[in-house]
MIVEXTI-930731 format. One line per 5 residues: number of its first residue (from 1); their letters; for each residue x, y, z negated of N, C-alpha, C. Coordinates in steps of 0.001 Angstrom, whole numbers. Atoms other than C-alpha are relative to their C-alpha. Example, Ala and Ser with C-alpha at 12.3 -4.5 7.8 and 13.67 -1.06 7.14 Angstrom:
BEGIN
1> as> 890,-1190,0,12300,-4500,-7800,900,1200,0 ~ -820,-1190,60,13670,-1060,-7140,-770,1090,-730 $
//
This chain:
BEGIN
1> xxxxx> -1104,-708,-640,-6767,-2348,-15095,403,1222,-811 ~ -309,-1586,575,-7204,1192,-17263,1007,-892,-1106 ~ -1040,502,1165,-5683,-1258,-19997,1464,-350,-59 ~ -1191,379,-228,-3090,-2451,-18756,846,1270,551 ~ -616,-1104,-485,-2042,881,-17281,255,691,-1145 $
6> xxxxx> -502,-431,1524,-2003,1957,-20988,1045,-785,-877 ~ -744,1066,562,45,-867,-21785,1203,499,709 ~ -872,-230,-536,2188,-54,-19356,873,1018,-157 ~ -714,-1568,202,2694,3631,-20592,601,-66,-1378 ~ -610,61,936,3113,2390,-23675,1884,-606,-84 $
11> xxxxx> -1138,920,-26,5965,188,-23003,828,456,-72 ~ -1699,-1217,-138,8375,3139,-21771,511,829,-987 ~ -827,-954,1295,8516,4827,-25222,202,-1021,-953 ~ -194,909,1108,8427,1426,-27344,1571,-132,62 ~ -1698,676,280,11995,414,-28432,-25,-1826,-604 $
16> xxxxx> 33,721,650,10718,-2816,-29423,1074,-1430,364 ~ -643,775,-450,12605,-5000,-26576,1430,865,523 ~ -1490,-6,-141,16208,-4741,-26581,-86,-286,1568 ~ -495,232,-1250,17333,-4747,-22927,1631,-167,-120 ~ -1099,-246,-249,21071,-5918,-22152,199,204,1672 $
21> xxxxx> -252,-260,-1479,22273,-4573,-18356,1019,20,201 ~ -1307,-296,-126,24763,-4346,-16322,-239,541,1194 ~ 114,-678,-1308,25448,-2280,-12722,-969,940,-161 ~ 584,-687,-7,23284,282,-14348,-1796,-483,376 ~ 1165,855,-173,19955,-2188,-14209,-616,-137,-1256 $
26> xxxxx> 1706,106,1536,16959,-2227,-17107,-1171,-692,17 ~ 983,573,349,14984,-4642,-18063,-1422,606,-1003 ~ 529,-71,1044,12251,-3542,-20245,-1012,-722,-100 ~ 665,994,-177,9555,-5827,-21206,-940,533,-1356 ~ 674,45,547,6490,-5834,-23567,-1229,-942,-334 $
31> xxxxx> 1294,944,93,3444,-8124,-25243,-822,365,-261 ~ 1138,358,213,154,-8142,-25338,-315,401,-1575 ~ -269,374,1476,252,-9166,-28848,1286,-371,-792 ~ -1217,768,665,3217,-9694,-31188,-301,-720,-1258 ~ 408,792,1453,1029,-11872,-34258,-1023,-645,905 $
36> xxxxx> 1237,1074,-332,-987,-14650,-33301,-407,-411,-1230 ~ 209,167,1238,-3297,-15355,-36373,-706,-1481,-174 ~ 377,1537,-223,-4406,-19214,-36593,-1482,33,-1523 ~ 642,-13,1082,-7489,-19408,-38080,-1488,-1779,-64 ~ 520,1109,-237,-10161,-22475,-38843,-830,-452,1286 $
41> xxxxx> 768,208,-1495,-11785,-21465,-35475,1075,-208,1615 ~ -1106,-70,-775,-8278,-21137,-33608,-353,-1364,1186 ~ -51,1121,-1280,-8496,-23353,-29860,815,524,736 ~ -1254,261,-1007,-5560,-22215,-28447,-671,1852,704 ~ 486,-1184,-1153,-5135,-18281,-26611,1080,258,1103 $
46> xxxxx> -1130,41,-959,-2602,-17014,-24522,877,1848,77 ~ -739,-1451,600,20,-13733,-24705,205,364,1554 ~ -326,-134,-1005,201,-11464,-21890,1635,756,44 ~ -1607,-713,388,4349,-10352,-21039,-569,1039,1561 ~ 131,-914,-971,4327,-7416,-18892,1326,729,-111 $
51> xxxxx> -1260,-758,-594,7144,-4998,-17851,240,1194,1336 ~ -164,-267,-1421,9026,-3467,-15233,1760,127,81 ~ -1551,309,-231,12511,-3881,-13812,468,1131,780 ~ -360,-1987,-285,14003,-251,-13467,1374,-170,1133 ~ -1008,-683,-1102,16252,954,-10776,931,-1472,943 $
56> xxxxx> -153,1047,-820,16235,-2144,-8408,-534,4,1387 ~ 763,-230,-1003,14820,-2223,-4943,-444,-1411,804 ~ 652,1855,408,12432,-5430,-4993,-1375,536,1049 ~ 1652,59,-122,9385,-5269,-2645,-707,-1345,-175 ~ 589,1632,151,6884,-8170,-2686,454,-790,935 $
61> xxxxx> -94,684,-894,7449,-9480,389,1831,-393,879 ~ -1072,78,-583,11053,-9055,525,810,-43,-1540 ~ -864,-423,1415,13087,-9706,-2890,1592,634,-586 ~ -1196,-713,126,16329,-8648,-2194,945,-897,-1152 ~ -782,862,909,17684,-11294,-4464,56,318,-1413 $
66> xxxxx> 583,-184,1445,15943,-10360,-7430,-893,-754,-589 ~ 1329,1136,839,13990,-13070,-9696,277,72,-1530 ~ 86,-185,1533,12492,-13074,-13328,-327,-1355,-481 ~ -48,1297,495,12743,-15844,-15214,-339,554,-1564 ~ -51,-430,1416,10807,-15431,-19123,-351,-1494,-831 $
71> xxxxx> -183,604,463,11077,-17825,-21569,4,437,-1481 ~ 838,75,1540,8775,-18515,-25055,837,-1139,-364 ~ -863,1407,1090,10886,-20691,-27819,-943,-13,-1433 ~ 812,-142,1659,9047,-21446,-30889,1459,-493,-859 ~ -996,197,418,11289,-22324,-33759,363,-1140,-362 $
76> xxxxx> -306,993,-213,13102,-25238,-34082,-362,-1263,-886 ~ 308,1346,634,12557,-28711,-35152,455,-1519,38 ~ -787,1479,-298,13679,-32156,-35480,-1229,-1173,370 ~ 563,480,-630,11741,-34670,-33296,182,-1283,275 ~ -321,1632,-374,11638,-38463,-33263,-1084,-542,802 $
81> xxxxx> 509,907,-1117,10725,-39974,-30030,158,-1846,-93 ~ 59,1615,-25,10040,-43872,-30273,-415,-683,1464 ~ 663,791,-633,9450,-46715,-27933,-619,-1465,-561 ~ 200,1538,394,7530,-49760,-28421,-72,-1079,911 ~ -636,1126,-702,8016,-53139,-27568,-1218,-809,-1017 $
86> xxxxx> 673,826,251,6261,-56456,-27849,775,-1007,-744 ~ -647,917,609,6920,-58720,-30604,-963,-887,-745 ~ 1185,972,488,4868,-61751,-31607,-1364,443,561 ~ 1352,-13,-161,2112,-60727,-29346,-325,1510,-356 ~ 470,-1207,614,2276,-57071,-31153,405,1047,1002 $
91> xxxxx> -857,-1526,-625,3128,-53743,-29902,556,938,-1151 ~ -469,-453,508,5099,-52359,-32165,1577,1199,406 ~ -1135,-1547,-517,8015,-49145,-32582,1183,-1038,-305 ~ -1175,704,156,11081,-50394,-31657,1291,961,-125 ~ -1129,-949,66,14147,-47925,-30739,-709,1504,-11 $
96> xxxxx> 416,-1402,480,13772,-44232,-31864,1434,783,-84 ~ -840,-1025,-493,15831,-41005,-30507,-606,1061,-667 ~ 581,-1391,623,15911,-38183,-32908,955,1204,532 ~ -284,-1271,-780,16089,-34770,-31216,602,1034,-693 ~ -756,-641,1207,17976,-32400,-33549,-337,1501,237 $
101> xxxxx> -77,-1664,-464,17233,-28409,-33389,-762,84,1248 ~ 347,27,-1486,14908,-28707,-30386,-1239,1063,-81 ~ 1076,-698,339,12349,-26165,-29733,-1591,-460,-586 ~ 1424,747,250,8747,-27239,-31426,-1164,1118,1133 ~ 601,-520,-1375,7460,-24933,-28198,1013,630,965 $
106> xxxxx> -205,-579,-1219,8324,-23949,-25228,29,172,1198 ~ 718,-215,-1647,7026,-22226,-21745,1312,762,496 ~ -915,-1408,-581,9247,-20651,-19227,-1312,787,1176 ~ 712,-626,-1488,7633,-18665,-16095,1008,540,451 ~ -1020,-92,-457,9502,-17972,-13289,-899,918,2045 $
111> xxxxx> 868,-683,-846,8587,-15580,-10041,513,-1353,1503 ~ 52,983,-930,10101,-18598,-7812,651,-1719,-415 ~ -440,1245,602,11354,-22245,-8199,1343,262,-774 ~ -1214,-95,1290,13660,-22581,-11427,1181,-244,496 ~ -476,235,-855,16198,-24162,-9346,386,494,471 $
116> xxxxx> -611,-1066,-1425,16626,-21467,-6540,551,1316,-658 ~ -674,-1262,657,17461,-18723,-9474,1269,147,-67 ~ -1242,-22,296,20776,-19660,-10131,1019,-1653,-99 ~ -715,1248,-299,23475,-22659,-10557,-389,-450,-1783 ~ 656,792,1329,22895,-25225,-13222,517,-37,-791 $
121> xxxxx> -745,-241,1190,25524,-24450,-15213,-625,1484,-921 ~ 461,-1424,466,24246,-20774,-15576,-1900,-367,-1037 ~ 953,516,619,20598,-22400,-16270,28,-927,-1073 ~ -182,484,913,21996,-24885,-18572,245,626,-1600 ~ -573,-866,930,23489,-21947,-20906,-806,664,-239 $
126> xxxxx> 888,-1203,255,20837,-19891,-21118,-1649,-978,38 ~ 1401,345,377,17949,-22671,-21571,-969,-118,553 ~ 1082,-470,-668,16144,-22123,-18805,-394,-1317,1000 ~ 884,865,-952,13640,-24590,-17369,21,-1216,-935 ~ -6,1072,1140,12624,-28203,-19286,1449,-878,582 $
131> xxxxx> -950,913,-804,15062,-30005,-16875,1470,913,-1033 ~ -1213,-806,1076,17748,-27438,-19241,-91,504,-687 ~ 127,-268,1471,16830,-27396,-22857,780,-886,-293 ~ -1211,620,718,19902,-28401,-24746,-1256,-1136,-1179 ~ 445,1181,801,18206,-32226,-26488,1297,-594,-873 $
136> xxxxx> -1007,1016,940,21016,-33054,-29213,-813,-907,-641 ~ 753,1543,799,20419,-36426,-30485,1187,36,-1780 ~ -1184,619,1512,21776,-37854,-34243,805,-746,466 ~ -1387,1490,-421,24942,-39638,-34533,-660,-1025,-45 ~ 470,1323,412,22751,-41986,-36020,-793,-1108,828 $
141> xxxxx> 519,783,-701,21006,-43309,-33086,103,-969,576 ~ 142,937,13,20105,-46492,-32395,62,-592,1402 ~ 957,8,-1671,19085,-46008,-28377,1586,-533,881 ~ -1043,220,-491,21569,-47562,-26126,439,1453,1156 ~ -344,-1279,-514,23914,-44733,-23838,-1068,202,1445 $
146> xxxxx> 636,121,-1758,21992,-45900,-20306,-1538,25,-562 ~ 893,-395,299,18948,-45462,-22074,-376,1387,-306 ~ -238,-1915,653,19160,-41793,-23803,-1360,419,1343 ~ 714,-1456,-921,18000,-40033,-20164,-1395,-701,87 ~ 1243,225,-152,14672,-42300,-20406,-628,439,-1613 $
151> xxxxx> 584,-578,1102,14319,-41144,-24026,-391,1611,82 ~ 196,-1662,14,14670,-37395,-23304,-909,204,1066 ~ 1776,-472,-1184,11946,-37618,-20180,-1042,-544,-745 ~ 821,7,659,9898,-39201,-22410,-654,710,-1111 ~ 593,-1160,1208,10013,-36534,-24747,-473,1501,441 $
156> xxxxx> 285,-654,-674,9361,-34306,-22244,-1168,-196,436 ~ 1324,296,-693,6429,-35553,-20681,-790,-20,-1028 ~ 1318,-187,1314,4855,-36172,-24623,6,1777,-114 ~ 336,-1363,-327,5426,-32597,-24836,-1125,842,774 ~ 890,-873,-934,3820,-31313,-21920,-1361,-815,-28 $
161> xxxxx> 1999,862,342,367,-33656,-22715,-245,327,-1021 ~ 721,-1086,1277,162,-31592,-25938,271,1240,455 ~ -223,-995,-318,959,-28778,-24296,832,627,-331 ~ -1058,-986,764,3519,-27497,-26203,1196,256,825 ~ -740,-333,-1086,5912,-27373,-23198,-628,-23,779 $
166> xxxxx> 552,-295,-1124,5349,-25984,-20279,1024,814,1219 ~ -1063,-888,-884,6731,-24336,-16955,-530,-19,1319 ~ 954,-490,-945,4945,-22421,-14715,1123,772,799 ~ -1150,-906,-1623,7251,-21572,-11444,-943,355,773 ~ 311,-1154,-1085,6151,-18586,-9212,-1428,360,-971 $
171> xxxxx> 1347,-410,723,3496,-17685,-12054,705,1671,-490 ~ -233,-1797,337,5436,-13909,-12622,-114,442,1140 ~ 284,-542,-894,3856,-11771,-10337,606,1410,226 ~ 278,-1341,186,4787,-8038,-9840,-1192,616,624 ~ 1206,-697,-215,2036,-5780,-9743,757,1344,1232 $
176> xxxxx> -436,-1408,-1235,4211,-2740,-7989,1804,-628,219 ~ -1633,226,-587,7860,-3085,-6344,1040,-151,-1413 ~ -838,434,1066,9109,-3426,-9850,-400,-93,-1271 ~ 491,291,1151,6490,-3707,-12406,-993,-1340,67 ~ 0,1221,-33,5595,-7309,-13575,-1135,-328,-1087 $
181> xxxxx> 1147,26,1701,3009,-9537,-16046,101,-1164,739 ~ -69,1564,72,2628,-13325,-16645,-730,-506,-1238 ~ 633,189,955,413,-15155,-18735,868,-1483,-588 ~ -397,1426,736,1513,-18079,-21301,-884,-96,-1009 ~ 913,732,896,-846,-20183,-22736,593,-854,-1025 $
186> xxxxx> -238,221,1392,-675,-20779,-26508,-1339,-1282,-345 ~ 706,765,216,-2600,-24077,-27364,-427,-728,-1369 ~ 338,25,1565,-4744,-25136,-30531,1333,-147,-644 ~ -712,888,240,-1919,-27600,-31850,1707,1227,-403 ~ -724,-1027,-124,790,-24319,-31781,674,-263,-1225 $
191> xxxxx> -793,-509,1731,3425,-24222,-34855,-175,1079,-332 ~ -548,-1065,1058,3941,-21693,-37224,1439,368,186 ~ -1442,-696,-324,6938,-19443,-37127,127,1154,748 ~ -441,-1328,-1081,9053,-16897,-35380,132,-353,1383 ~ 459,357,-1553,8646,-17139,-31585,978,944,664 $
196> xxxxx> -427,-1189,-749,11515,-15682,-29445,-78,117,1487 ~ 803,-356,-1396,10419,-14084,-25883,1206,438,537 ~ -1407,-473,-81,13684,-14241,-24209,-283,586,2028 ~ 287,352,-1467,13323,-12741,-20119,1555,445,609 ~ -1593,391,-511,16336,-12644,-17900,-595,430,1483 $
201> xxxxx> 189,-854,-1220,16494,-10386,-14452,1436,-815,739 ~ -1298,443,-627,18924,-12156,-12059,-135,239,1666 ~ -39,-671,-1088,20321,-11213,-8921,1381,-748,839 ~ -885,1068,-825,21723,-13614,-6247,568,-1336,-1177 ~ -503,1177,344,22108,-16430,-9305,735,871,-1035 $
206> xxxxx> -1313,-559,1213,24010,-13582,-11675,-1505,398,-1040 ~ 1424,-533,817,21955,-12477,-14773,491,1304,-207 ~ -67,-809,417,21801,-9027,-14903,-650,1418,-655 ~ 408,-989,1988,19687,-7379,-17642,-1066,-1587,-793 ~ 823,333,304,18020,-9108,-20026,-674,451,-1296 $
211> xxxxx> 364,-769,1815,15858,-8503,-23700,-941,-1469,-289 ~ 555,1567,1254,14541,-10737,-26523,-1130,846,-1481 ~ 1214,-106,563,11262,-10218,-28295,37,-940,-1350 ~ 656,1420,689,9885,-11831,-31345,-1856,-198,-151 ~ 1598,392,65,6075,-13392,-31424,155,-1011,-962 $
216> xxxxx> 424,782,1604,4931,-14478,-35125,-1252,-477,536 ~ 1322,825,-65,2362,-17365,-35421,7,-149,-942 ~ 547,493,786,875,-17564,-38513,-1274,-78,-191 ~ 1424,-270,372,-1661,-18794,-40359,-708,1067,-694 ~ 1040,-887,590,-4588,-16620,-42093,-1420,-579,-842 $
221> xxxxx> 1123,270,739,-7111,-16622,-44584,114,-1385,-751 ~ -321,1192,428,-7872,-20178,-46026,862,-1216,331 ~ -1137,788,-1440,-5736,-21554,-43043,1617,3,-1241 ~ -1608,-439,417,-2644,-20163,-44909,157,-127,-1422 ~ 243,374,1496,-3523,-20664,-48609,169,-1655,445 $
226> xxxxx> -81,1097,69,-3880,-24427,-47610,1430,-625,235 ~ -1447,133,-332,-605,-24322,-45764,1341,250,-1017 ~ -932,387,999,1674,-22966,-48479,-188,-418,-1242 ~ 217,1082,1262,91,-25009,-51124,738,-1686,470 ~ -720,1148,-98,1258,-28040,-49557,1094,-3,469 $
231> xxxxx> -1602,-186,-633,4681,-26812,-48048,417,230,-1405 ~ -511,-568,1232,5326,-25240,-51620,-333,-589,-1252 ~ 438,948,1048,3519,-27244,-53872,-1075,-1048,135 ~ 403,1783,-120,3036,-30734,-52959,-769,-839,-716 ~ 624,769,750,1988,-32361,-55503,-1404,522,-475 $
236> xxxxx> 1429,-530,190,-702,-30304,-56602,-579,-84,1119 ~ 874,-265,-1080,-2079,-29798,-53342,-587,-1821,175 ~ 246,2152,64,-1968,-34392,-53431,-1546,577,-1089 ~ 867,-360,1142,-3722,-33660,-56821,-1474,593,420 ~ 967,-415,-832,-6337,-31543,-55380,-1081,-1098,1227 $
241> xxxxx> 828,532,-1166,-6934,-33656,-52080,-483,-1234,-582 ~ 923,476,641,-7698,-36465,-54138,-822,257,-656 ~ 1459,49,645,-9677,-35217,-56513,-1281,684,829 ~ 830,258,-970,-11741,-33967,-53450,-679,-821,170 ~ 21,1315,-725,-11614,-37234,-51976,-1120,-517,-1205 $
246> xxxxx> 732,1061,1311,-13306,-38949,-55546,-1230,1212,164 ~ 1043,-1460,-163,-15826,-35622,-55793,-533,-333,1003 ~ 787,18,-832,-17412,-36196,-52516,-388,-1265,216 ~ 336,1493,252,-17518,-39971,-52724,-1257,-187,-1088 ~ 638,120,1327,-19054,-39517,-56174,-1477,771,347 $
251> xxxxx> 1483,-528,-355,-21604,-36932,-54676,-970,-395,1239 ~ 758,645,-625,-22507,-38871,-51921,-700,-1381,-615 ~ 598,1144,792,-23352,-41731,-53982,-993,458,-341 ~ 1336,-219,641,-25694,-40022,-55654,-1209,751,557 ~ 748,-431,-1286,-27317,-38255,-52706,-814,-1519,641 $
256> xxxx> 1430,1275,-1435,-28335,-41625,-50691,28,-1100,-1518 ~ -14,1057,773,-28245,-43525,-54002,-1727,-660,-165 ~ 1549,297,150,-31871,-45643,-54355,-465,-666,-897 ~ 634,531,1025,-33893,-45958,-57179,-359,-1392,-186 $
//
């Protein structure tokens, strides 16, 4: 508790989260951590968002038509979802929906059902909830049109069984009539990149303040030497993993080898 009450004091002189308002309303918001460092022991941690929503009049038990809605994006990626089908007895990949610009993470939290915040056009525009993450597909796809919405729940549901999406409704609590915290769990499997922490104060369905964070995931130490050897130089890093590969073959041979 003393920590977080230091966290909390910190928050009011940081400038780090941009707040936009309107009707004279302030978001301000803060993390935990802003570097997650991935290292060969890395199993996944989790970032705490904390805050407080200035000059509103919110008790717990009565909200006055005030709800927080925050929302983790990792950075984007292109994503090919397949299905398979039976052919000669096989199971093989048959039609494949590629996802174009789609987040490679993302959690929302929300202090009540995603749904009851606002209208779905307003949630559609602003990203909020899995049921409204903009999924562009390629021209190039193969998937018939009455198919598509079973490709995009399927890419939804693989998602959320690696964890990498998620969406935890009524998981933002406030601690006092207008100061707040929420946990989001970060799991081994996590990308690399810039991470933006977008939260959004709305009132009767209108949004009015919000601010946008960034949370870096990189790697560290030998983690990150391995990583831009093979993002940056491919071939050597091939070069390398074979001659590994022959090297430990070669020294196990001669370890259990018998006279």
């Amino acid at each position: 508790m003393i920590r977080l009450v230091l966290l909390l004091a910190t928050l009011f002189v940081c400038t780090n989260a941009f707040a936009q308002n309107h009707h004279g309303l302030n978001l301000v918001t803060s993390l935990s951590s802003d570097m997650i460092s991935i290292q060969s022991n890395f199993t996944g941690t989790e970032i705490v968002i904390f805050g407080q929503a200035q000059n509103i009049v919110r008790q717990p038990n009565d909200p006055s038509g005030y709800e927080l809605a925050i929302v983790v994006q990792g950075p984007p990626q292109d994503i090919t979802t397949r299905r398979k089908g039976r052919f000669l007895g096989v199971w093989v990949n048959r039609e494949a929906e590629r996802f174009q610009n789609v987040p490679s993470f993302y959690a929302v939290a929300s202090t009540v059902d995603i749904g009851h915040m606002a209208d779905r056009t307003v949630l559609d525009e602003l990203g909020i909830g899995l049921n409204h993450i903009n999924l562009a597909v390629s021209g190039s796809s193969n998937v018939a049109l009455a198919d598509r919405d079973d490709f995009r729940r399927a890419f939804i549901r693989l998602r959320e069984e690696t964890g990498l999406y998620s969406e935890q409704e009524t998981s933002i609590k406030f601690l006092t009539d207008t100061m707040f915290r929420t946990n989001i769990p970060l799991p081994a499997n996590i990308p690399v990149g810039d991470y933006k922490v977008k939260s959004f104060l709305f009132h009767h369905g209108e949004v009015v303040s919000q601010t946008e964070q960034t949370l870096y995931v990189a790697k560290t130490g030998f983690e990150q030497f391995t990583f831009q050897l093979a993002q940056n130089y491919s071939l050597v890093y091939g070069l390398l993993a074979v001659s590994l590969a022959i090297f430990t073959g070669w020294l196990a041979g001669v370890i259990f080898r018998k006279d």
